[in-house]
C-alpha positions in Angstrom: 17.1 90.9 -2.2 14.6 89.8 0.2 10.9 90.5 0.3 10.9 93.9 2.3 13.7 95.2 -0.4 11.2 95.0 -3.0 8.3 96.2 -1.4 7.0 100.2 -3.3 5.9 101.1 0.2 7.4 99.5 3.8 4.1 98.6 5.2 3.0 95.3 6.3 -0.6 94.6 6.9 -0.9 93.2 10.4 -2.0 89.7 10.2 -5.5 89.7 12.2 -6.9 86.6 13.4 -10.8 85.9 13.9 -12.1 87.1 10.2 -10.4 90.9 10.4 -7.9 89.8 7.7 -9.5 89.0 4.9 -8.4 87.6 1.4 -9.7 91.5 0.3 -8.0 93.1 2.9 -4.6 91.4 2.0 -5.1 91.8 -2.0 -5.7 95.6 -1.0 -2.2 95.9 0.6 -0.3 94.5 -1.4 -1.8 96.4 -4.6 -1.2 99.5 -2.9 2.7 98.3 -2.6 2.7 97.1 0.9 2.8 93.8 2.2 -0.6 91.6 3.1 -0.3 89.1 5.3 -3.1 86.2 6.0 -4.3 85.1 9.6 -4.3 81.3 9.7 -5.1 81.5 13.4 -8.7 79.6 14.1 -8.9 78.9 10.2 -9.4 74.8 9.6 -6.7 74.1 7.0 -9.7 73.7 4.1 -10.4 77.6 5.3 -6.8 78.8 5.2 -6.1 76.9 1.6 -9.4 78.5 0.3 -8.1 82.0 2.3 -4.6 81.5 0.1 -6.1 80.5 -3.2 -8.3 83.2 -3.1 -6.1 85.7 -2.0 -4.0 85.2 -5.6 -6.7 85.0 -7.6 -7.6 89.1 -6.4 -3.6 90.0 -6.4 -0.2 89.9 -8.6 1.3 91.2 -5.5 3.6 88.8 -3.1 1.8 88.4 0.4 2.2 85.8 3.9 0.8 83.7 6.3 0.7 83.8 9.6 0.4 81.1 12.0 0.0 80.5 15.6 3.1 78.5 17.1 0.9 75.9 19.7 2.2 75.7 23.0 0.3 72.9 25.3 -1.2 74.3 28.2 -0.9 72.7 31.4 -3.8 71.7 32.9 -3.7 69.8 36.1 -2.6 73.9 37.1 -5.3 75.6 35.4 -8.6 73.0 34.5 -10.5 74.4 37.8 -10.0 78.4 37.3 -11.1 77.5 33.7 -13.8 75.5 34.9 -14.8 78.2 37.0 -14.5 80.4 34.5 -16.3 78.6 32.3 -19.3 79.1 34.8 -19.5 83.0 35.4 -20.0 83.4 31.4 -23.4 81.2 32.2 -26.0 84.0 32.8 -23.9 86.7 29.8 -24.4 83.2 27.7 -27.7 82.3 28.7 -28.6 86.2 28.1 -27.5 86.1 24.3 -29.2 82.8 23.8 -26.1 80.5 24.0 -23.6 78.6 26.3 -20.0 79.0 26.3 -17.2 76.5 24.8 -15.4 73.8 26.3 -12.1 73.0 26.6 -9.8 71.4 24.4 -6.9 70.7 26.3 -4.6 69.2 23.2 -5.6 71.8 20.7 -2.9 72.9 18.1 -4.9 75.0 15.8 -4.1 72.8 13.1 -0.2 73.1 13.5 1.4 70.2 11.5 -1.5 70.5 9.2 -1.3 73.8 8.7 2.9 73.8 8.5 2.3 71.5 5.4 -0.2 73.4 3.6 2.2 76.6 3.7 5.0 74.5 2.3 3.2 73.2 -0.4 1.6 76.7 -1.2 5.3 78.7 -0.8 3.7 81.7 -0.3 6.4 84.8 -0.5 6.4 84.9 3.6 5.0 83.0 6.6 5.0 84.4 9.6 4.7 83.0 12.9 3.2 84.6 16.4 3.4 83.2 20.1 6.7 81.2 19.6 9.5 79.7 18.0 8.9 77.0 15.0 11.5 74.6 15.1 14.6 74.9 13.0 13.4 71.8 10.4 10.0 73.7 10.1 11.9 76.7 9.3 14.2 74.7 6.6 11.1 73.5 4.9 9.4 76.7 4.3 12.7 78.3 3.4 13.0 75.2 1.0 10.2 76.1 -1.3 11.4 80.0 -1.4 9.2 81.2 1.3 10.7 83.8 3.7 10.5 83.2 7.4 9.3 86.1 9.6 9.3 85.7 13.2 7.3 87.6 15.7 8.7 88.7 19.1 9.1 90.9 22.3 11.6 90.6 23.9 16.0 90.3 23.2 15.2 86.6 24.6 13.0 86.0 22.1 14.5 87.8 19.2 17.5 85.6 20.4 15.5 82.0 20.0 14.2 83.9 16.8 17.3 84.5 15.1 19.0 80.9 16.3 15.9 79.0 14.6 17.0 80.5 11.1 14.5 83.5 11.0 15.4 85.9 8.0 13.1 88.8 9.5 12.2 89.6 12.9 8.9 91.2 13.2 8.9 93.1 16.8 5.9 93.7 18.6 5.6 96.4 21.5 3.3 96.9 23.4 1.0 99.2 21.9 -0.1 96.4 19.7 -4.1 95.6 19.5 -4.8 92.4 20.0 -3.0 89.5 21.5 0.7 90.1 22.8 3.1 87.4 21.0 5.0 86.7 24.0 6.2 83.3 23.4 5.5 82.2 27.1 1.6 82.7 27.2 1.6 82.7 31.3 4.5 85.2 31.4 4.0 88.7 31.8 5.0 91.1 28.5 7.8 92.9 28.6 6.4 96.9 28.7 8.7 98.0 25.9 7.5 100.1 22.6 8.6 99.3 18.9 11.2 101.9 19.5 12.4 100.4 23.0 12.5 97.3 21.0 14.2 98.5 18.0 16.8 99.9 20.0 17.6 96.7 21.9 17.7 94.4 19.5 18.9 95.6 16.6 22.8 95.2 18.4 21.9 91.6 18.7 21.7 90.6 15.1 21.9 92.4 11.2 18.4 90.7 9.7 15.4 93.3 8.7 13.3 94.8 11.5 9.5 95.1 11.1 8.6 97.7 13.8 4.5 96.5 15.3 2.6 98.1 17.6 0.6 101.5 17.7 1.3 102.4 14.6 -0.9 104.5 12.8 0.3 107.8 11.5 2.6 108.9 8.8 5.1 110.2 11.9 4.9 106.6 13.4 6.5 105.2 10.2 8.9 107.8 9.8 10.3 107.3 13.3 10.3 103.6 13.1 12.2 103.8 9.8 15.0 106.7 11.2 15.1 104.0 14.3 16.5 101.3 12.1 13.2 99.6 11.1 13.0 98.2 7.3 9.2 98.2 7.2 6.4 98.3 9.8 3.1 96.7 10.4 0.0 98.3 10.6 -3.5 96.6 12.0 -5.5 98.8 14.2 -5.3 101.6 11.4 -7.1 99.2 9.1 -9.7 97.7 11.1 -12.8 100.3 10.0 -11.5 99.9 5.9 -13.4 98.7 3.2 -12.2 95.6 3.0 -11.6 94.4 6.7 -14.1 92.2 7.9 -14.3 93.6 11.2 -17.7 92.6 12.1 -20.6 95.6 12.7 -20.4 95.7 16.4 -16.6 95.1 16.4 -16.4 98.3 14.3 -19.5 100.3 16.5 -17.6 99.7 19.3 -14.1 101.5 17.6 -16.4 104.4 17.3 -18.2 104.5 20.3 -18.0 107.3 22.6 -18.5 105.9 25.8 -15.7 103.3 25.3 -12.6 105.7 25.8 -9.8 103.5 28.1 -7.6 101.3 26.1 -6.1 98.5 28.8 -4.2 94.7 28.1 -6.0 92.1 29.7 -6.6 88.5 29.8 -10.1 88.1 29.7 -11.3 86.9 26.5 -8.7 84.2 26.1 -5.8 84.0 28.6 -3.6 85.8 26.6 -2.4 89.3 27.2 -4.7 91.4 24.5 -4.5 95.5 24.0 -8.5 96.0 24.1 -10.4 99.1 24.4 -11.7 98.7 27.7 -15.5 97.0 28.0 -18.1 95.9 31.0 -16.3 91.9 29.9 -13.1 93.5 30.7 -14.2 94.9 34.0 -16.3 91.4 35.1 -14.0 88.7 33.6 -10.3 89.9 33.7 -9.7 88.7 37.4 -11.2 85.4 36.2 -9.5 84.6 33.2 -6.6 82.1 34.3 -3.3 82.6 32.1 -4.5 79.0 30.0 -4.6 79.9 26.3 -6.1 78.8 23.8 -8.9 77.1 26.0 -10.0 80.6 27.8 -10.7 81.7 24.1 -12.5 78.2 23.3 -14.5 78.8 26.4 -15.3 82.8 25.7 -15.6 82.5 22.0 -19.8 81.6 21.5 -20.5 84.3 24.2 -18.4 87.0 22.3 -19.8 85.4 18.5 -23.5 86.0 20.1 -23.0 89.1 21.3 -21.2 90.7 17.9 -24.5 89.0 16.3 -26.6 90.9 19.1 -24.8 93.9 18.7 -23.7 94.1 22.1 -20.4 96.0 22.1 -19.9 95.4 26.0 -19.7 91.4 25.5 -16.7 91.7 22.9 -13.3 92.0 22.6 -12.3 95.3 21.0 -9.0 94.5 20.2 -7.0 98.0 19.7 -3.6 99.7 19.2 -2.3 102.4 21.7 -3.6 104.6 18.3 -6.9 103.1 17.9 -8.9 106.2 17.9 -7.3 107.5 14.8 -8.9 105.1 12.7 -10.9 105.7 9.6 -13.7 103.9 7.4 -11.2 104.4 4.0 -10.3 101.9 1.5 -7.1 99.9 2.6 -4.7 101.4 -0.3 -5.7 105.0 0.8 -4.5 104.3 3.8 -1.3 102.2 3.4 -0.2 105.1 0.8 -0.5 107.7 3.6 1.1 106.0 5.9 4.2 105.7 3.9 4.3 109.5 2.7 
């Protein structure tokens, strides 16, 4: 029986990178009979093993990890759009009393690192996002009794998904908030829903199907489950509770009413994002070259000042297709609704 099979309620919480996920946040799913899941994306490896021992000191409750699969970026293409990137954020940055990032061109966020950590913790899950780990990463955390949850969204990728030895595909349409998990970071997603998705893939192989993306109503469940989907996961419906740590001005700008347009861009970090649509969209989006994860390294001070400053137009608002239906509720309230 895998980890989705024992599960009260078939809701996984959405594992959001950048502080949104908390150890509380996790703790609060899983309690309620979902699924938590951790963001190990931008955490140092002394963050994500605090993150983890933290996380099971507040819960009984199984929960995951998710990491970012690196991909190196090619940069004789793209070094002078980010360079010139780089230079429209000076007068934002200069503005909100800072400069933007540099570059690092052989960033892996920690990857091998990272890949160890998880093995020696054997969490009950760990995810991945943006790619394929290869198969003897995936024996080692299978090793140690963790399950192996891959994220896609596509059939190509749920293909390289299943032949690496994943035991659950998690698969992302594209109502998701946040970054797209294409695997291919300079491709352009594939516009398919969960239930597009659902329908596609599930002819291509008999392992559990996490339906992502938009989800956040009762309904949404219910017709992800009747679709074939053995659980879903849920982030945008959790981003004003309690326990996320979605930052003041990240969660002022949810509730705005001036900020109304929900669009996918590329302009905080090069990678396809479902944001609720802001004046950094509108200036920077043409800009932003397809070079992840240096756009982000490059953007990131400007955005941290602003969310300091409260400045909800020098963000990113990342935000489901159902973003406007969300609600300042504890965590549990909410995962308990959403299962009926």
């Amino acid at each position: 029986m895998g980890v989705l099979d024992r599960l009260d309620r078939p809701v996984v919480g959405a594992p959001m990178a950048g502080g949104v996920s908390t150890p509380r946040l996790v703790a609060a799913v899983g309690d309620a009979g979902g699924l938590g899941m951790l963001a190990a994306g931008y955490r140092t490896p002394e963050q994500l093993a605090a993150d983890l021992l933290t996380t099971r000191e507040l819960t009984a409750a199984p929960f995951g990890v998710n990491l970012f699969v690196p991909r190196r970026v090619d940069r004789a293409r793209h070094e002078a759009a980010v360079a010139a990137y780089r230079e429209a954020l000076l007068p934002l940055a200069a503005g909100l009393g800072t400069d933007p990032g540099w570059p690092s061109w052989e960033d892996t966020d920690h990857w091998e690192d990272k890949v160890a950590l998880v093995e020696a913790f054997a969490p009950a899950v760990v995810s991945c996002t943006f790619g394929v780990p290869g198969e003897d990463v995936v024996a080692r955390w299978r090793a140690v009794g963790a399950e192996v949850h891959l994220t896609v969204t596509s059939t190509a990728e749920a293909a390289a998904a299943v032949g690496a030895g994943a035991d659950v595909l998690v698969l992302q349409g594209h109502e998701a908030g946040g970054h797209r998990a294409t695997h291919d970071p300079e491709a352009e997603p594939v516009l398919i829903d969960h239930l597009g998705l659902l329908e596609t893939v599930r002819p291509l192989t008999d392992l559990p199907l996490v339906a992502a993306g938009g989800v956040t109503t009762a309904g949404d469940v219910r017709r992800a489950l009747e679709a074939g989907a053995s659980a879903v996961q849920v982030g945008t419906a959790l981003l004003l509770t309690n326990e996320s740590g979605a930052s003041p001005t990240y969660r002022a700008a949810l509730r705005d009413p001036a900020l109304t347009e929900r669009v996918t861009t590329r302009a905080f970090s090069g990678r396809v994002a479902g944001a609720v649509r802001n004046r950094f969209v509108d200036r920077y989006a043409v800009l932003a070259p397809p070079a992840f994860p240096v756009v982000d390294q490059v953007s990131r001070p400007v955005r941290v000042a602003a969310a300091r400053a409260g400045d909800v137009h020098a963000i990113h608002v990342w935000a489901g297709s159902g973003w406007q239906a969300c609600q300042e509720r504890p965590a549990a309230e909410i995962v308990r609704e959403l299962a009926g």
